[in-house]
N, C-alpha and C positions, 0 to 999 in steps of 0.2 A: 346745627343750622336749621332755621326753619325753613319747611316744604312752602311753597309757593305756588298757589292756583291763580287762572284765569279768571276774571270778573265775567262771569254767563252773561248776566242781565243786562241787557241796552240798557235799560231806565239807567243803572246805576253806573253805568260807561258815562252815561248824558251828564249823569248831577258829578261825577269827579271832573271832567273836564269843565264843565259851569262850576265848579268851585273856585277858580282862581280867576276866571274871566269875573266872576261877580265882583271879587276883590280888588280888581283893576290889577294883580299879581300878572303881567303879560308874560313876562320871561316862564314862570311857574307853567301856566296855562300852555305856553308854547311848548316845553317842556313834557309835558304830559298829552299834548297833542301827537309830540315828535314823537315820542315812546309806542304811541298805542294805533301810530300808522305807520311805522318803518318795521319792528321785531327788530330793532337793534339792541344790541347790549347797551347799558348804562355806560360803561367805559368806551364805545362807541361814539355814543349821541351825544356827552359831555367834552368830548375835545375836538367836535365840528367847528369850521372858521366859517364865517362869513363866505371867504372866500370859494367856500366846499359848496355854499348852495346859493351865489349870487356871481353874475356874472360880470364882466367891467363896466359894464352900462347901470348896477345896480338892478337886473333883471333878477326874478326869481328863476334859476335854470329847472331844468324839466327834472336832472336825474344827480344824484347826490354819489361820487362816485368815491372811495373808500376803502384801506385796506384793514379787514378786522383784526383788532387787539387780539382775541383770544385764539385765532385760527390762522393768520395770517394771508389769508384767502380776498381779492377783491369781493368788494360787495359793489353793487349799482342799485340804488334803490330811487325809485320812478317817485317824486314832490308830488303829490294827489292834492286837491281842493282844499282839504283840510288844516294841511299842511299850508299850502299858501295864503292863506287864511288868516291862520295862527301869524305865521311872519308877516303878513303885511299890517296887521293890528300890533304886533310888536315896534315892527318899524315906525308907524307912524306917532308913538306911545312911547317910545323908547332911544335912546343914547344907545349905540352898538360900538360896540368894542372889536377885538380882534377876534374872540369866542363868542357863537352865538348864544353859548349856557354861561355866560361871562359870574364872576364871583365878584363879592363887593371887595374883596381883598386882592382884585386882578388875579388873569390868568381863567381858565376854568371852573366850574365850582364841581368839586372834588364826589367822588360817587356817594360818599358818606352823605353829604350834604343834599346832593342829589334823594338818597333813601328818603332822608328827614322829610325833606318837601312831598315826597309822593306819599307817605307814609301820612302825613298831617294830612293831605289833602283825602284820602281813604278816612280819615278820624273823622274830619271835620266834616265830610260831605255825608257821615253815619252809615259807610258800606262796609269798613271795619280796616284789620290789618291788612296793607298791602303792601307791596315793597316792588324795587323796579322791576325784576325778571316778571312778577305781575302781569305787566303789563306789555311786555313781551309777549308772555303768553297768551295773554287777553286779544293780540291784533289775529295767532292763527287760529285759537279755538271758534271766533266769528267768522275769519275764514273758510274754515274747514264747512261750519254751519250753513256759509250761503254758497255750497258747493266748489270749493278751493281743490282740484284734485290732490291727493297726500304728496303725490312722487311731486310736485311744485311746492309744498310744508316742506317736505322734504328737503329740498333744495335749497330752501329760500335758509331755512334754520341751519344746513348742513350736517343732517342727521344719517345714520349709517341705513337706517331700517324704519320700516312708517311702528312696528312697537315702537319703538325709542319717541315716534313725533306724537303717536298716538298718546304714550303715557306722559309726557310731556305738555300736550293740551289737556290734561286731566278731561279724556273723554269719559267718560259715566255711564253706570250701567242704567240713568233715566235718559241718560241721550240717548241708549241703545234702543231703550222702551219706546221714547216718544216715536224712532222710526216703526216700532213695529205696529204703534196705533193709530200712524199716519197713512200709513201704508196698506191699508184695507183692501182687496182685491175683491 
C-alpha cells in the first residue's frame, strides 16, 4: 500500500478544489471540499444522506452528526463556510438524490470511485498522486499549522498519542526548521 501525505501548500489545496468547480463537476468539487474540511474517512463522507446535513425545512444544519465506520465512535462534525458553500452551489446545480456522494448507478459512489476522482483531480490540477486519506490528512497538517492544539488532532483523528498524530500529519524536519528560524529571540 502506498504511504499517503498531506498537501502542505495552500496554492495547491486552492487549484485541487478549483479543479472541479472550473469543470462545473459540483458533486466532485463538493466532494473534495467535504474531505479536506471534515478529516472524515472516505467510507465516512461517501455514505452521508442529505438527510445527515439538511434539516426538514431543506436547511443546511450547523453539525453533521455520525457514527464512524472504522471506529464505531460518534463523530459531530461542525458545517463551516466552506462546506456550505460547496452544498449550496450543488444544490442549486444539481438533482439530489438520497446520498449526497450519490453514484450515476444509484446508491453511493463506492470509495474505489471516490479514489479515482480525487486521484484525477491531484493529476489533472499537476499536484501529483493523491488519494482520499490525503486529504484527510491535508485538513489537520493546516490545522496543526495555524495553531490547532494536538490533544484537539488528537481527538478529532482518535489517535492514542500526539506521535501517532504527529507522524500521521507527516510533520517534517523543515516544519521543525521553519519554527526554529521564525522564532528568533
Amino acid at each position: 500500500m502506498n504511504k499517503t501525505y498531506p498537501i502542505k501548500s495552500i496554492k495547491n489545496v486552492k487549484k485541487l478544489k478549483n479543479y472541479y468547480l472550473e469543470k462545473g463537476s459540483y458533486r466532485n468539487y463538493l466532494l473534495i471540499t467535504f474531505c479536506l474540511n471534515t478529516a472524515l474517512r472516505i467510507s465516512d463522507v461517501i455514505s452521508i444522506e442529505w438527510s445527515d446535513i439538511l434539516d426538514e425545512n431543506g436547511k443546511i444544519k450547523r453539525h453533521i452528526v455520525l457514527k464512524e465506520k472504522k471506529t464505531g465512535k460518534e463523530s459531530i462534525i461542525y458545517i463551516n463556510k466552506n462546506i456550505c458553500s460547496a452544498i449550496r452551489l450543488f444544490l442549486k446545480n444539481c438533482d439530489r438524490g438520497r446520498y449526497v456522494f450519490e453514484s450515476r448507478q444509484g446508491g453511493h459512489l463506492s470509495r474505489s470511485q471516490a479514489h479515482r476522482i480525487i486521484q484525477a483531480g491531484g493529476r489533472g490540477c499537476g499536484i501529483g498522486s493523491i488519494g482520499c486519506h490525503s486529504l484527510r490528512k491535508t485538513f489537520g497538517y493546516h490545522a496543526w499549522k495555524n495553531g490547532t492544539p494536538p490533544a484537539v488532532l488528537m481527538d478529532i483523528y482518535n489517535h492514542s498519542s500526539y506521535a501517532v498524530t504527529k507522524r500521521y500529519l507527516g510533520i517534517s524536519q523543515d516544519d521543525r526548521d521553519h519554527v526554529f528560524k521564525m522564532n528568533v529571540l
